[in-house]
C-alpha positions in Angstrom: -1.9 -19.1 5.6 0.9 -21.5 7.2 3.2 -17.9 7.4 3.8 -16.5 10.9 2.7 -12.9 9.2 2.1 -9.2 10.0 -0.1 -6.8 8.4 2.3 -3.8 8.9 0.0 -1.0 7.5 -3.0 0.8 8.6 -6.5 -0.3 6.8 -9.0 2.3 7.0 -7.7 3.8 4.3 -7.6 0.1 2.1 -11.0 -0.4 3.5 -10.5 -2.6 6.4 -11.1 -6.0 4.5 -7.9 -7.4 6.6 -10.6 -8.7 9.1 -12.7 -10.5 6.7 -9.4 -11.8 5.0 -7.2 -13.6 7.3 -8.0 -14.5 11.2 -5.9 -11.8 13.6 -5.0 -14.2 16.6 -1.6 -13.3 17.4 -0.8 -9.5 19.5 1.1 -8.4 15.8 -1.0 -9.5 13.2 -2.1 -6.2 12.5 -0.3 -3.6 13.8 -3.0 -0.8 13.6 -3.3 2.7 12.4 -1.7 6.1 11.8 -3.4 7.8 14.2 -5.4 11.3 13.8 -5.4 10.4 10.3 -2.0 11.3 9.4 -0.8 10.4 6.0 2.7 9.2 4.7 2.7 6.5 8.0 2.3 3.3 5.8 5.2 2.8 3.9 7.4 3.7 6.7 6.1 2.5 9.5 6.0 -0.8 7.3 9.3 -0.5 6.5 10.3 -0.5 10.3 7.8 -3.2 11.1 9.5 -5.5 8.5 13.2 -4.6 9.7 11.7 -6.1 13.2 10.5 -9.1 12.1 13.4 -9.7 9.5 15.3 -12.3 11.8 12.3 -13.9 13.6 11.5 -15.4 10.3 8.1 -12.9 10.1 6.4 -12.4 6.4 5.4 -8.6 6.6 2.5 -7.4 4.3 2.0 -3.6 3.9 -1.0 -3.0 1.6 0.0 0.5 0.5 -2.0 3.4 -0.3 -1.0 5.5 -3.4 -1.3 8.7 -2.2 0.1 7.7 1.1 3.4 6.8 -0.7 3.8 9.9 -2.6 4.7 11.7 0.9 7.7 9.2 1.6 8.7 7.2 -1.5 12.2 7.4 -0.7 11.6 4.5 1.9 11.5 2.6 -1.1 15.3 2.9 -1.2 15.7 2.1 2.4 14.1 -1.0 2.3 15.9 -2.0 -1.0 19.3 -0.9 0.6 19.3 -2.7 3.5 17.5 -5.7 1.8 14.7 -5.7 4.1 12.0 -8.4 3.2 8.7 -6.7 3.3 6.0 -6.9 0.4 4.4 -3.9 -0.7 1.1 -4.1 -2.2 -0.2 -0.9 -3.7 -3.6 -0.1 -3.4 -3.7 2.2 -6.5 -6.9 3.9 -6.5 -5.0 6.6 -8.5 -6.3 9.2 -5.9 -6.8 11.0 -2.6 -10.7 9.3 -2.7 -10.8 9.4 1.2 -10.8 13.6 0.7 -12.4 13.4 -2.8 -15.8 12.0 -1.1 -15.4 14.4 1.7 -15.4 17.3 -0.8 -18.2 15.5 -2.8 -20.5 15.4 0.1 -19.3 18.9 1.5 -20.3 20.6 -2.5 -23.5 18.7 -2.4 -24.7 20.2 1.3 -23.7 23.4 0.5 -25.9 22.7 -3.2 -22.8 23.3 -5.1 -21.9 21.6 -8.2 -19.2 18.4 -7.4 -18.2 18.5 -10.7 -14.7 19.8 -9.7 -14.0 17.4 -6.6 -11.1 15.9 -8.5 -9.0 18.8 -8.3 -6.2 18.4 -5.9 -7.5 14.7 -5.2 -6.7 13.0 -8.5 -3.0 11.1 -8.8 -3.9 10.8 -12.5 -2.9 12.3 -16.3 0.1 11.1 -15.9 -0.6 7.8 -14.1 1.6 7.1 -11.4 3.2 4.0 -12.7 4.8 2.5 -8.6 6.1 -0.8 -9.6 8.5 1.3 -12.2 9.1 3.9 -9.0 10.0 1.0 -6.9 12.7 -0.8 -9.8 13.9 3.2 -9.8 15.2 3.0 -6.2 16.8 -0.9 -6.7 13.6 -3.0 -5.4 11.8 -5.3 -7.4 8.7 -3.8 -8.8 6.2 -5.6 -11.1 2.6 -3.9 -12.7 0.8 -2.1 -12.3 -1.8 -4.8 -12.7 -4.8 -4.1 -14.2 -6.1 -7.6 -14.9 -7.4 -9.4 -11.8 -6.1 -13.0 -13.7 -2.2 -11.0 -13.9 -2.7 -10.4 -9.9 -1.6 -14.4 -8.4 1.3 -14.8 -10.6 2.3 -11.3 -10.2 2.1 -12.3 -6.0 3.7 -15.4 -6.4 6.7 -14.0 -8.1 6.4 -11.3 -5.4 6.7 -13.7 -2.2 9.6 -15.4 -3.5 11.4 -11.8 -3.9 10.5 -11.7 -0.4 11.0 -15.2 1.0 14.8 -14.5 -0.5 15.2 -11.4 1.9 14.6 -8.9 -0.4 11.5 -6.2 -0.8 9.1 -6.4 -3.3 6.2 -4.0 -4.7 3.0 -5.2 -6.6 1.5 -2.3 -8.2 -2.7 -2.7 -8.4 -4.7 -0.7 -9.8 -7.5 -0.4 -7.7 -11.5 1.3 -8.2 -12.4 4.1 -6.5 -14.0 3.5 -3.7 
């Protein structure tokens, strides 16, 4: 609350609680979406948001989608290398949900059976475990947290990664939506 902050990554996908969370009065608070709902934007474009705001002393939050990462992780490495402080907190629904209830609602008008909308939208069997993916390209990493009383420690520790100059990941394990 007493940070100057940016929320570097888009939110429809998270949900959009940003606006009920904190209060958006400055022009970079959030810095908006993707556009035409393109996917693999988050990590990256958070990545570059939090390289602009390194020296001006700005504490850059990108709330990452899991799916999303999977189509850039590598910026993981980018952010680690050039030690640029940015914390990354997954939103680990452990699937493509956004497509998964289009395909639910699309099976149920055309009175097909839904039982197979998780094909091709599940990130599941094997669980995508991101905090050991982000320790794997030299960040620090910490979860997945599946506990909601694990999840302020595990932020705390997080922050202070950041607050020292350096990236940090939170994995959460998320519901679907």
């Amino acid at each position: 609350m007493n940070e100057d902050w940016c929320l570097s990554s888009p939110t429809a996908f998270s949900g959009g609680h940003n606006v009920q969370l904190w209060d958006h009065n400055k022009p970079y608070s959030c810095l908006g979406g993707q556009g035409a709902g393109g996917m693999g934007y988050g990590a990256p474009a958070s990545v570059g948001a939090a390289l602009a705001a390194k020296n001006r002393g700005r504490f850059v939050i990108n709330i990452q989608c899991d799916g999303d990462l999977n189509y850039a992780p590598g910026v993981l490495w980018t952010a680690a290398h050039h030690r640029i402080p940015l914390l990354t907190i997954m939103h680990n629904n452990r699937a493509y949900h956004q497509e998964a209830m289009y395909l639910t609602d699309m099976a149920a008008r055309a009175n097909r059976g839904v039982e197979n909308f998780s094909v091709g939208t599940g990130i599941n069997d094997p669980n995508i475990d991101y905090a050991t993916m982000a320790k794997a390209y030299g960040m620090y990493g910490k979860g997945p947290i599946t506990d909601p009383k694990d999840l302020g420690p595990a932020l705390r520790e997080a922050i202070a990664v950041v607050k020292r100059g350096e990236p940090a990941l939170v994995d959460v394990v998320t519901q679907p939506r």
